[in-house]
C-alpha positions as CSV (number, residue, x, y, z in Angstrom):
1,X,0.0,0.0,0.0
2,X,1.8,3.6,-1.0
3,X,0.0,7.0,0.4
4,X,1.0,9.8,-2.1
5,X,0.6,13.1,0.2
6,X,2.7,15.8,2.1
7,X,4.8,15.2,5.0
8,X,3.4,17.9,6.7
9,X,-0.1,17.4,5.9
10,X,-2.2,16.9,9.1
11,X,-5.0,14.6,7.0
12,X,-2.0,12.4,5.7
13,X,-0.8,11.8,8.8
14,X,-3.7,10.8,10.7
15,X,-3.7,8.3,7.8
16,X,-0.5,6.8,8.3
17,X,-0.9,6.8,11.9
18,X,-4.0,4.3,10.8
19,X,-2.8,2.3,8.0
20,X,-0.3,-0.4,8.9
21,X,2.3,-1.4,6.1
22,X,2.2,1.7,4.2
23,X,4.7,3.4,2.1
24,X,4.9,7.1,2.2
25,X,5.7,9.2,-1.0
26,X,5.7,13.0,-0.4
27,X,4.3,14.1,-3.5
28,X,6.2,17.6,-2.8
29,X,9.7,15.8,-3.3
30,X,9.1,12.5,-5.1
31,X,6.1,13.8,-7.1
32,X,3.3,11.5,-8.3
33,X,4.7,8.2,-10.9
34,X,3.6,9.0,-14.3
35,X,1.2,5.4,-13.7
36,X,-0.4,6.7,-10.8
37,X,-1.2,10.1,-12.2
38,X,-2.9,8.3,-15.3
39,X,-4.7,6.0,-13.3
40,X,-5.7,8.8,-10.6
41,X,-7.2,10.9,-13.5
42,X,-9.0,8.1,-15.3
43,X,-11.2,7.3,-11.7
44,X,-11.1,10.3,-10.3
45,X,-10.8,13.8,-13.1
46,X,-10.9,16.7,-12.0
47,X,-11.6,15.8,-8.3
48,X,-7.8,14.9,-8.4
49,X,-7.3,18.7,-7.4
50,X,-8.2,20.2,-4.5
51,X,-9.7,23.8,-5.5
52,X,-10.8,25.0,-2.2
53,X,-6.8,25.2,-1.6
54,X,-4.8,28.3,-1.0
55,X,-2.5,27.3,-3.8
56,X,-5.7,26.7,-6.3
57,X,-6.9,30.2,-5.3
58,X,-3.6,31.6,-5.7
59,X,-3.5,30.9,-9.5
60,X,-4.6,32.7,-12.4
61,X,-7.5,31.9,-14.7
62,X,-4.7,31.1,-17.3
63,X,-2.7,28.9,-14.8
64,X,-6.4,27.3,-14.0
65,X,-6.9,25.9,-17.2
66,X,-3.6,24.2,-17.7
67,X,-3.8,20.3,-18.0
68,X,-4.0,18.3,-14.6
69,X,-0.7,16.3,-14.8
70,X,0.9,19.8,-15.4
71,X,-0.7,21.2,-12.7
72,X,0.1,18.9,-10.2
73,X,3.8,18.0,-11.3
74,X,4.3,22.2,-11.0
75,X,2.3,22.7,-7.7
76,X,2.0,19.2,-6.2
77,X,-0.1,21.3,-3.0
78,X,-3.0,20.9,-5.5
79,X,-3.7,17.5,-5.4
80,X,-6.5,16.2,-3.2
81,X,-5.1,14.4,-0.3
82,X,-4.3,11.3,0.6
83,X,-3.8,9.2,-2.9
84,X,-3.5,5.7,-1.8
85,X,-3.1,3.0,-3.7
86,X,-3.9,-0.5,-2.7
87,X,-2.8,-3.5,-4.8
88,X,-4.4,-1.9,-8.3
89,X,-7.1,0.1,-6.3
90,X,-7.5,4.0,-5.8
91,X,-8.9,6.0,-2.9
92,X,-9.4,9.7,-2.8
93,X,-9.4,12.0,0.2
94,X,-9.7,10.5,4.4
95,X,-13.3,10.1,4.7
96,X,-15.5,7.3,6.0
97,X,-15.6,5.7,2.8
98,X,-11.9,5.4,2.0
99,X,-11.8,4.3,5.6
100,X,-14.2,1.4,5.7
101,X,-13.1,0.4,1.8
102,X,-9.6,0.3,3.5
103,X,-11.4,-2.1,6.4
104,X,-10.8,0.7,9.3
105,X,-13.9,1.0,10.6
């Protein structure tokens, strides 16, 4: 199991305080494998980026409308946290969903 996150996000850690057995890839100095990234946007689109972020509110209409993977790979801060990947599967985000999919609660 990999979480794809940031180090110092509180979210991301609550989750690896959870999870046993996972890897940790900061997305902010690793950034997200080309596989993932495909995969990420094929299940989840847009929802990939988190636009009620400082960093998405920060950019310019221009900036806005680049393409995802270029977004992200620029300003990793922008994707929706935690990734985690789980033998082939995806989750989005910490909610009760991921959690129970994951077999937490």
């Amino acid at each position: 199991m990999v979480l794809y996150g940031l180090k110092n996000c509180e979210t991301c850690r609550r989750a690896r305080r959870l999870l046993a057995d996972v890897t940790f890839a900061d997305v902010r100095e690793d950034g997200l494998p080309d596989d993932v990234m495909r995969a990420a946007l094929d299940r989840f689109g847009d929802a990939l980026l988190n636009k009620r972020s400082t960093t998405w509110r920060g950019l310019s209409e221009s900036e806005r409308e680049r393409a995802i993977p270029e977004l992200l790979k620029e300003h990793p801060a922008l994707m929706k946290r935690p990734l985690i990947e789980d033998d082939g599967r995806l989750y989005l985000g910490w909610d009760a969903q991921t959690r129970a999919d994951l077999g937490l609660e």
